[in-house]
DOGUDO-868937 format. One record per residue: residue number from 1; residue in three letters; z, x, y of N, C-alpha, C in turn. Coordinates in Angstrom, 3 decimals, always signed. Example, Ala and Ser with C-alpha at 12.3 -4.5 7.8 and 13.67 -1.06 7.14 Angstrom:
REM residues 2
- 1 / Ala / +7.800 / +13.190 / -5.690 / +7.800 / +12.300 / -4.500 / +7.800 / +13.200 / -3.300;
- 2 / Ser / +7.080 / +12.850 / -2.250 / +7.140 / +13.670 / -1.060 / +7.870 / +12.900 / +0.030;
//
This chain:
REM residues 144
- 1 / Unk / +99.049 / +111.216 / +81.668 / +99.933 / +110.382 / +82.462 / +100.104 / +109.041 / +81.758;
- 2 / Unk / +101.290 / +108.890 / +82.074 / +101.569 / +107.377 / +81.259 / +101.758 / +105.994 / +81.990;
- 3 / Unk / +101.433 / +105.028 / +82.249 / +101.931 / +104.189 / +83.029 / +102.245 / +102.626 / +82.527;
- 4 / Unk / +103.712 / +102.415 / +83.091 / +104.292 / +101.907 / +82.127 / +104.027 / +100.292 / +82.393;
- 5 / Unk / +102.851 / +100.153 / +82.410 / +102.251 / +98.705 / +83.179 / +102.105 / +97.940 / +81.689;
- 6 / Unk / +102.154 / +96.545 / +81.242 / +101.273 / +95.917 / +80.015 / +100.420 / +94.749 / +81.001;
- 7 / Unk / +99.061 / +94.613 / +80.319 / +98.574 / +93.892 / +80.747 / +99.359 / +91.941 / +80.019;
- 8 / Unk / +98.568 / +91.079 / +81.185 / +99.324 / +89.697 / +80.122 / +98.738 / +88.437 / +80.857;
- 9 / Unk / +98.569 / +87.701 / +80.414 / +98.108 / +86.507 / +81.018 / +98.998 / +85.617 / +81.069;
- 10 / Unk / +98.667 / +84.717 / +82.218 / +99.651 / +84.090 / +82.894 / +99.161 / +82.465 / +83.165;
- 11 / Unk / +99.012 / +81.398 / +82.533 / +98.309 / +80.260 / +82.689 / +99.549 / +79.019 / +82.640;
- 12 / Unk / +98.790 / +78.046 / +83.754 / +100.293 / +76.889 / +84.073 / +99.651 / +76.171 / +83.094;
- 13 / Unk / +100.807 / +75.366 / +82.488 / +100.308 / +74.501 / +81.484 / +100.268 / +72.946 / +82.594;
- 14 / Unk / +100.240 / +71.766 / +81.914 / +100.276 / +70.386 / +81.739 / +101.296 / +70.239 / +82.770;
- 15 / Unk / +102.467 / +71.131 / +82.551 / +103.633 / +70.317 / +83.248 / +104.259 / +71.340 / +84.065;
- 16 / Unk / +103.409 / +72.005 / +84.595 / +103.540 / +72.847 / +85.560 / +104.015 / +74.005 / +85.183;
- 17 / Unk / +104.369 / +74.239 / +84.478 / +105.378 / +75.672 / +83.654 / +104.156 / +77.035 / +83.739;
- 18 / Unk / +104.798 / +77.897 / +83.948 / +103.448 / +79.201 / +83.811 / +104.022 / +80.008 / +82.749;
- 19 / Unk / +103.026 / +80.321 / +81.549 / +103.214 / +81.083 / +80.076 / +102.737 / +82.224 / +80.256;
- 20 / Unk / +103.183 / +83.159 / +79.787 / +102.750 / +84.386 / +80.283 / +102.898 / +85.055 / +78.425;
- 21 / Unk / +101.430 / +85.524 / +78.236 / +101.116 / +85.939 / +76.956 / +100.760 / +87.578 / +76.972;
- 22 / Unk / +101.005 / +88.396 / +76.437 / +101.093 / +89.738 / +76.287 / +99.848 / +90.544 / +75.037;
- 23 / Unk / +98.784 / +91.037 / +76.116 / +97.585 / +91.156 / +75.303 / +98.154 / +92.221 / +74.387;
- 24 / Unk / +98.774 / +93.237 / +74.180 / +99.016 / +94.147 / +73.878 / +100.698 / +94.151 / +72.717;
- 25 / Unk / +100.717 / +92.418 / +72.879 / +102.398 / +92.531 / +72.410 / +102.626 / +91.258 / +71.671;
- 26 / Unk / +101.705 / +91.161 / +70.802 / +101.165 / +89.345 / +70.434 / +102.604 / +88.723 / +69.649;
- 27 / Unk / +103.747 / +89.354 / +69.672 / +104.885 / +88.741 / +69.549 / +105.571 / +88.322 / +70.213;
- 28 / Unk / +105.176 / +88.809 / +71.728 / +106.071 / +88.616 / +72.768 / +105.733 / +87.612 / +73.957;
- 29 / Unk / +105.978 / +86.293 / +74.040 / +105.461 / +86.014 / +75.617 / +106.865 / +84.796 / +76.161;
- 30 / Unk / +106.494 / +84.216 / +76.911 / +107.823 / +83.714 / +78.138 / +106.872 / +82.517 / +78.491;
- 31 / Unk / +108.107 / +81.748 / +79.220 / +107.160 / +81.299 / +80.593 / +108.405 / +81.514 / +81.810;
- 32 / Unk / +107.776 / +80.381 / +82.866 / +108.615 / +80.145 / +84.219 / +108.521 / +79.068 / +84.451;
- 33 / Unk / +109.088 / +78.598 / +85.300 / +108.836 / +77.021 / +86.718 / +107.729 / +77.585 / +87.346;
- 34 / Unk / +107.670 / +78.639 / +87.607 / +106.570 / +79.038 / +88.672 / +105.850 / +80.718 / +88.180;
- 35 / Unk / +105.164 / +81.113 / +89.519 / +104.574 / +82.296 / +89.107 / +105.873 / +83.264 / +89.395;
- 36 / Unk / +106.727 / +83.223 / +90.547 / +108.058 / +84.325 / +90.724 / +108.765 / +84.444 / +89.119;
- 37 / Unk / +109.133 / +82.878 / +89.093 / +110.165 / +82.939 / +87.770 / +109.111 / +83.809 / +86.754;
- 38 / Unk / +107.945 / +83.019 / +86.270 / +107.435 / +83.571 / +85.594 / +107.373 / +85.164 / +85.031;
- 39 / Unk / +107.085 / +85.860 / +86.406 / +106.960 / +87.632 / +86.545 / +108.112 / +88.320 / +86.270;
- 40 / Unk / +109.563 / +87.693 / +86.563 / +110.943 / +87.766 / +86.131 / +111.055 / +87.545 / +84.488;
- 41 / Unk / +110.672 / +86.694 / +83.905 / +110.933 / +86.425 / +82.134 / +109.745 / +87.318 / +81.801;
- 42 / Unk / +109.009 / +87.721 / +82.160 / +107.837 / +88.352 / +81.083 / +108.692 / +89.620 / +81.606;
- 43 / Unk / +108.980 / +90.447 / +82.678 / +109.514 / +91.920 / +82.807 / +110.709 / +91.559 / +81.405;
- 44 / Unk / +111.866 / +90.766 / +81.899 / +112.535 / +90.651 / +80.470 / +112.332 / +90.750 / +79.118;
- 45 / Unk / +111.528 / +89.762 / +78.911 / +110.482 / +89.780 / +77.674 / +110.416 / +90.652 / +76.848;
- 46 / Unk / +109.745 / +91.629 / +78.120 / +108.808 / +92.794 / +77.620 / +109.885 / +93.937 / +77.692;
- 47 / Unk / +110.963 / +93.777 / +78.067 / +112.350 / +94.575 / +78.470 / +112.781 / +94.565 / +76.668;
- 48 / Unk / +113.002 / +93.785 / +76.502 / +113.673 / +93.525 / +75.051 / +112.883 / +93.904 / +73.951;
- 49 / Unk / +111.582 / +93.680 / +74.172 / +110.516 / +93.930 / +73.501 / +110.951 / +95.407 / +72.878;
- 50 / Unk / +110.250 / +96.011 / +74.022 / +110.167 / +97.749 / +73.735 / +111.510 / +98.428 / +73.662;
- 51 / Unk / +112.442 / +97.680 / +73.880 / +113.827 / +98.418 / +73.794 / +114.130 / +98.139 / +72.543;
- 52 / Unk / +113.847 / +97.347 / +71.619 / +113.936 / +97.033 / +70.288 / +112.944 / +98.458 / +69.435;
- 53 / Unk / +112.054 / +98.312 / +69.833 / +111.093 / +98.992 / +69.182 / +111.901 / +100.480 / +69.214;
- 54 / Unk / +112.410 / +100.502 / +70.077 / +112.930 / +101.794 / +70.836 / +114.297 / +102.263 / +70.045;
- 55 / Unk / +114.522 / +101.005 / +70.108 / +116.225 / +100.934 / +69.151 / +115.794 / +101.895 / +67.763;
- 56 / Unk / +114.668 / +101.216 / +66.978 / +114.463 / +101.443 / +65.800 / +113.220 / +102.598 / +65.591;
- 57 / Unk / +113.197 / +103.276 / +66.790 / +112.191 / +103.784 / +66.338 / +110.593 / +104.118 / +66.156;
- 58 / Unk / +110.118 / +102.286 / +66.446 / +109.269 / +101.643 / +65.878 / +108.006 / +102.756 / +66.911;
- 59 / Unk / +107.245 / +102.137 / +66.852 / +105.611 / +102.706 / +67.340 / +105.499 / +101.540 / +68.776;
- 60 / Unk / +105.450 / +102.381 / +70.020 / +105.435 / +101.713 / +71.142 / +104.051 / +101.627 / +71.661;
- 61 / Unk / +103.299 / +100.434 / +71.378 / +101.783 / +99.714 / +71.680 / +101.495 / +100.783 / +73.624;
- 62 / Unk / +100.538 / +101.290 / +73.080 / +99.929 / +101.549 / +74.162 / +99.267 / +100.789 / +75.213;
- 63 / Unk / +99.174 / +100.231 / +76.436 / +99.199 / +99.425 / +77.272 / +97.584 / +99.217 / +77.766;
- 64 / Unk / +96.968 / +98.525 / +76.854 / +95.343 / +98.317 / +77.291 / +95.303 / +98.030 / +78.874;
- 65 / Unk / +93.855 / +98.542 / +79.756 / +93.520 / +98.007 / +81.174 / +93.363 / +96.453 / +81.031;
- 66 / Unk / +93.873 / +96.247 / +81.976 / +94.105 / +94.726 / +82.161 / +92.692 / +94.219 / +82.616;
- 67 / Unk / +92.115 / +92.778 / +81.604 / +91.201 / +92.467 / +81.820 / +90.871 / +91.244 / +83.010;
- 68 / Unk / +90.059 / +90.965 / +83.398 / +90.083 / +89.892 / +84.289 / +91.105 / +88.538 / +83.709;
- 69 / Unk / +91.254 / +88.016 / +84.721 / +92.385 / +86.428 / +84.742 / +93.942 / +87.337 / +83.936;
- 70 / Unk / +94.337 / +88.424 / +83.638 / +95.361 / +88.997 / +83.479 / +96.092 / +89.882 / +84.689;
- 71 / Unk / +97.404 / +89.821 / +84.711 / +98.127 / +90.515 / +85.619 / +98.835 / +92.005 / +84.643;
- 72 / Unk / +99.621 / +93.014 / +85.513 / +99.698 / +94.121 / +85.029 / +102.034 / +93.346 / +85.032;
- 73 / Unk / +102.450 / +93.764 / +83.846 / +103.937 / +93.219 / +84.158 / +104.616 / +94.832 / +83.945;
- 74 / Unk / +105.186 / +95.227 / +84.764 / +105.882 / +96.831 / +84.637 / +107.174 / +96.352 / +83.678;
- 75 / Unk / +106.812 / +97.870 / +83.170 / +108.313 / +97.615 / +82.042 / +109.754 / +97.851 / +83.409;
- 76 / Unk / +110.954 / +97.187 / +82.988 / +112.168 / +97.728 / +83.855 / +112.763 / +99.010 / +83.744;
- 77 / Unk / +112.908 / +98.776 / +85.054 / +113.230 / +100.881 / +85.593 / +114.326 / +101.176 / +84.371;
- 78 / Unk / +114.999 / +100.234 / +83.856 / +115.996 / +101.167 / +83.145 / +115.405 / +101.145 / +82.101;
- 79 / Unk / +114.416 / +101.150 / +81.436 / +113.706 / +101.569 / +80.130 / +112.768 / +102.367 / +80.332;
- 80 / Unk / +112.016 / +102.523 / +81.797 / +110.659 / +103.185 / +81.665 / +111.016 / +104.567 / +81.061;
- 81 / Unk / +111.879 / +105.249 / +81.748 / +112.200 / +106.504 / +81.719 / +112.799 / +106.786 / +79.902;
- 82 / Unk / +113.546 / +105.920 / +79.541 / +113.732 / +106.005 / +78.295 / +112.698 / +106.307 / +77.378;
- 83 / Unk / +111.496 / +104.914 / +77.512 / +110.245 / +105.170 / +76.987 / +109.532 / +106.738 / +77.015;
- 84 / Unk / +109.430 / +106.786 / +78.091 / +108.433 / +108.434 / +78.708 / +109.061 / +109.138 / +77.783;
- 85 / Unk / +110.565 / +109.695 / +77.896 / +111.031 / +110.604 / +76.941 / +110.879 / +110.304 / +75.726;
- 86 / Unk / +111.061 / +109.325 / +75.035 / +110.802 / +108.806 / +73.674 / +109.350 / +109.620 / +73.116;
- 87 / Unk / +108.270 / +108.656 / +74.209 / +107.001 / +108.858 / +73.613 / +106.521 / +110.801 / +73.912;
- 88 / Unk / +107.151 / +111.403 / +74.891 / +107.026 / +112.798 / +74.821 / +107.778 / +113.494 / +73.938;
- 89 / Unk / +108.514 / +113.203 / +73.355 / +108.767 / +114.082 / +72.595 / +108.295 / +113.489 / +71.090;
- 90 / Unk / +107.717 / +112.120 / +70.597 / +107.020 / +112.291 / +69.869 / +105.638 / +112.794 / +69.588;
- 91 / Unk / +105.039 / +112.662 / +71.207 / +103.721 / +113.493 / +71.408 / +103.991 / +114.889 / +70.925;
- 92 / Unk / +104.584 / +115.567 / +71.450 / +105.096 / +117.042 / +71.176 / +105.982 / +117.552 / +70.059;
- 93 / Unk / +106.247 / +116.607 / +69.130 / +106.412 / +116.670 / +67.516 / +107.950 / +117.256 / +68.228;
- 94 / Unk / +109.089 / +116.968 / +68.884 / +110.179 / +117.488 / +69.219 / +110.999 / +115.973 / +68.962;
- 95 / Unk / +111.982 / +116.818 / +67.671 / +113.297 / +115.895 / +67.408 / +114.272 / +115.886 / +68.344;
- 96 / Unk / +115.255 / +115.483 / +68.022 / +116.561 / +115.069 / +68.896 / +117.268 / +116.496 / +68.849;
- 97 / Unk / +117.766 / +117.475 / +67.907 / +118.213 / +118.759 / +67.592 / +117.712 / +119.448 / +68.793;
- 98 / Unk / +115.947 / +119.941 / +68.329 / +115.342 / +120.706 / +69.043 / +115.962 / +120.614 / +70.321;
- 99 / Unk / +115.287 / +119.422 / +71.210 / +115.426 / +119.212 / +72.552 / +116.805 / +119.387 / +72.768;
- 100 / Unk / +117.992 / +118.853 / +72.068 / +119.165 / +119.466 / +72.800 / +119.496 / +120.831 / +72.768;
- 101 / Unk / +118.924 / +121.511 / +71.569 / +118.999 / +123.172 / +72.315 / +118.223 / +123.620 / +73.061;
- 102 / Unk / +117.330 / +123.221 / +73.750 / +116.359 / +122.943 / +74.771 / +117.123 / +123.363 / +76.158;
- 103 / Unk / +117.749 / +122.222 / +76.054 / +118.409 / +121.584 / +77.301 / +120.505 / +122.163 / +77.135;
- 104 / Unk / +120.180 / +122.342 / +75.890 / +122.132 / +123.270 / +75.864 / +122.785 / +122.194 / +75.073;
- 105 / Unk / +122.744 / +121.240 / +75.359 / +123.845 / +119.951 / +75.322 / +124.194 / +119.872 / +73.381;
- 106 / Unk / +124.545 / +118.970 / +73.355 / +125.079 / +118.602 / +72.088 / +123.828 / +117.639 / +72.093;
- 107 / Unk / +123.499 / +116.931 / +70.530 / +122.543 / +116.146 / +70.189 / +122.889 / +115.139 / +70.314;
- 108 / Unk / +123.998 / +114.425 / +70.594 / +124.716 / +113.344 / +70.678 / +123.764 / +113.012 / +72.546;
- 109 / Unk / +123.789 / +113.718 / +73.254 / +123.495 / +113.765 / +74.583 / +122.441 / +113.178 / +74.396;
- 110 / Unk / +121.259 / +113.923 / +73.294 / +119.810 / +113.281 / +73.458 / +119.897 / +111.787 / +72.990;
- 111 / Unk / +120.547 / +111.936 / +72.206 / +120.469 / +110.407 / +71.237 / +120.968 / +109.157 / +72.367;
- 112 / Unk / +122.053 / +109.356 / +73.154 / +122.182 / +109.230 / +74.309 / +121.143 / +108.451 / +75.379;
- 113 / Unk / +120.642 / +109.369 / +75.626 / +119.753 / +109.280 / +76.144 / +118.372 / +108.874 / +76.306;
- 114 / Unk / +118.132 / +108.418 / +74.518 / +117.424 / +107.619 / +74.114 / +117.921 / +106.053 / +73.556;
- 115 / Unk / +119.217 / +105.822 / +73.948 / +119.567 / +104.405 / +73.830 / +119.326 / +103.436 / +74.341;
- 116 / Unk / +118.845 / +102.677 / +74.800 / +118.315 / +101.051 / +75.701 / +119.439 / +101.196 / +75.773;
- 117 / Unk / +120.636 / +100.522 / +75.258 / +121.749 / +100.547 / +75.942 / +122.690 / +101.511 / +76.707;
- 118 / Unk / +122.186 / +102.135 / +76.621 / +123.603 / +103.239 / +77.083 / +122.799 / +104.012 / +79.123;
- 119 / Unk / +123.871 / +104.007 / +80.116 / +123.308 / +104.043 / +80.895 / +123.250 / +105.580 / +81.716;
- 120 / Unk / +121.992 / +105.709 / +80.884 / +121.378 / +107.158 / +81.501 / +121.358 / +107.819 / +82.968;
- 121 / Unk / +121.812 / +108.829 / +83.498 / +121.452 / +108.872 / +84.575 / +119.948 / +109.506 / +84.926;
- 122 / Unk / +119.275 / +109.425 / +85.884 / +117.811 / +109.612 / +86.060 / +117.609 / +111.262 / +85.707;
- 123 / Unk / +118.523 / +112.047 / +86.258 / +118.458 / +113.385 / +86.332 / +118.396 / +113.903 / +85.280;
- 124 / Unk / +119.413 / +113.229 / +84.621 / +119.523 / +113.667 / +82.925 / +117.843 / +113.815 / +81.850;
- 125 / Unk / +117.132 / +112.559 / +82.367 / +115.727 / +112.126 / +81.718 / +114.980 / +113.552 / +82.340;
- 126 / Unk / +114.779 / +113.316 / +83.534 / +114.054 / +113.972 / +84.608 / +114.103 / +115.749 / +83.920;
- 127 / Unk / +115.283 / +116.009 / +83.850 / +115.613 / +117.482 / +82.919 / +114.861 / +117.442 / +81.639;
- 128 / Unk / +115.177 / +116.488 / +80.741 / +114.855 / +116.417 / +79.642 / +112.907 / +116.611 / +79.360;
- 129 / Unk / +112.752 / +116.121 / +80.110 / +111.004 / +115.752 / +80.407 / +110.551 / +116.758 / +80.973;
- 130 / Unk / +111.426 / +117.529 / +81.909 / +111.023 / +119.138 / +81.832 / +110.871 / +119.869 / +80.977;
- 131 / Unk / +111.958 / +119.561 / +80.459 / +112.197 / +121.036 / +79.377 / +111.414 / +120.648 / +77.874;
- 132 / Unk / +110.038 / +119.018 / +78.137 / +108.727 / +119.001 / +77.313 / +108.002 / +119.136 / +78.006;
- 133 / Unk / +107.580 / +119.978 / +79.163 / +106.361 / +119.610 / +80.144 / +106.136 / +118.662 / +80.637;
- 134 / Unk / +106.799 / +117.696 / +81.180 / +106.829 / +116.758 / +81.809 / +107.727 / +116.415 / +83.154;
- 135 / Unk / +106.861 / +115.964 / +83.714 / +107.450 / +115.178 / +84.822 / +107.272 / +113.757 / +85.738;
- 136 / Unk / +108.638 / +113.179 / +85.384 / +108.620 / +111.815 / +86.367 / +108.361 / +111.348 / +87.563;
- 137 / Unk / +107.630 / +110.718 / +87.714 / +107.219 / +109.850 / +89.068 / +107.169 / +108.850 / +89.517;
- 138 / Unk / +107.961 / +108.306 / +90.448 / +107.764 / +106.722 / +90.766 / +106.571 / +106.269 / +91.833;
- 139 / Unk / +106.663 / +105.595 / +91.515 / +105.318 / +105.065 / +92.139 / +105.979 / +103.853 / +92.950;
- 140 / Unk / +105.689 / +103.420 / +94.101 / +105.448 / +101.986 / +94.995 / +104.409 / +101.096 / +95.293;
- 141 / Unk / +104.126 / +100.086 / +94.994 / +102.478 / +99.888 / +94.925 / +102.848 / +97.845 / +95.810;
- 142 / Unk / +102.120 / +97.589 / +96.901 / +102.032 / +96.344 / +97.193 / +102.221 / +95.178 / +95.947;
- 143 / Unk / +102.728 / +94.307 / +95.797 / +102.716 / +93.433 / +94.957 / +101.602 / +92.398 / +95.436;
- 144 / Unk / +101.433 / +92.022 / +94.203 / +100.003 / +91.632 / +93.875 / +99.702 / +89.937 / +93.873;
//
């Protein structure tokens, strides 16, 4: 199971501003006016972050347990699902080809479907993640 949480610390400076540093992403951090703003620029942040990585390919940092004085920042719904498929079908050594004869479609569909930009519908992922043994789940959890 994957969960698409990064841990990150979150400390007000001098002049009230809260910085939010990314244990897992030491290129990436934000701040806010406050702790709301704050939790808003680090999801961004970390939005751009992995959608870059994602763009190119790159190797997506696995999300250490969050240690004390750190909060957990969820990646945004419109990437998680991108991610999951990404990282399953590199778990499962399955290219872009494969999986679209998988699934029928043209390869253009998968590629698609692995774009940060381009706007996926859920069902489409949800299929796709089947047809690697997988399946999506959302979760609701109290905010913290």
């Amino acid at each position: 199971m994957s969960a698409f949480t990064y841990p990150a610390k979150f400390t007000t400076g001098s002049d009230g501003r809260v910085l939010v540093e990314f244990a897992d992403l030491p290129r990436v951090s934000t701040d806010g006016k406050d702790d709301r703003e704050a939790m808003e620029e680090a999801m961004d942040a970390l939005g751009s972050d992995l959608s870059i990585r994602l763009s190119r390919r790159e190797e997506i940092p696995v999300p250490s347990p969050a240690k004390r004085g750190q909060r957990l920042v969820p990646v945004p719904l419109w990437l998680a699902p991108k991610l999951a498929l990404y990282l399953a079908m590199r778990d499962g050594q399955v290219n872009n080809s494969e999986l679209a004869r998988r699934l029928g479609v043209h390869e253009r569909v998968v590629r698609r479907m692995l774009d940060p930009a381009h706007a996926t519908k859920a069902v489409k992922i949800q299929a796709a993640l089947a047809a690697l043994g997988k399946q999506m789940i959302v979760e609701v959890r109290d905010a913290a």
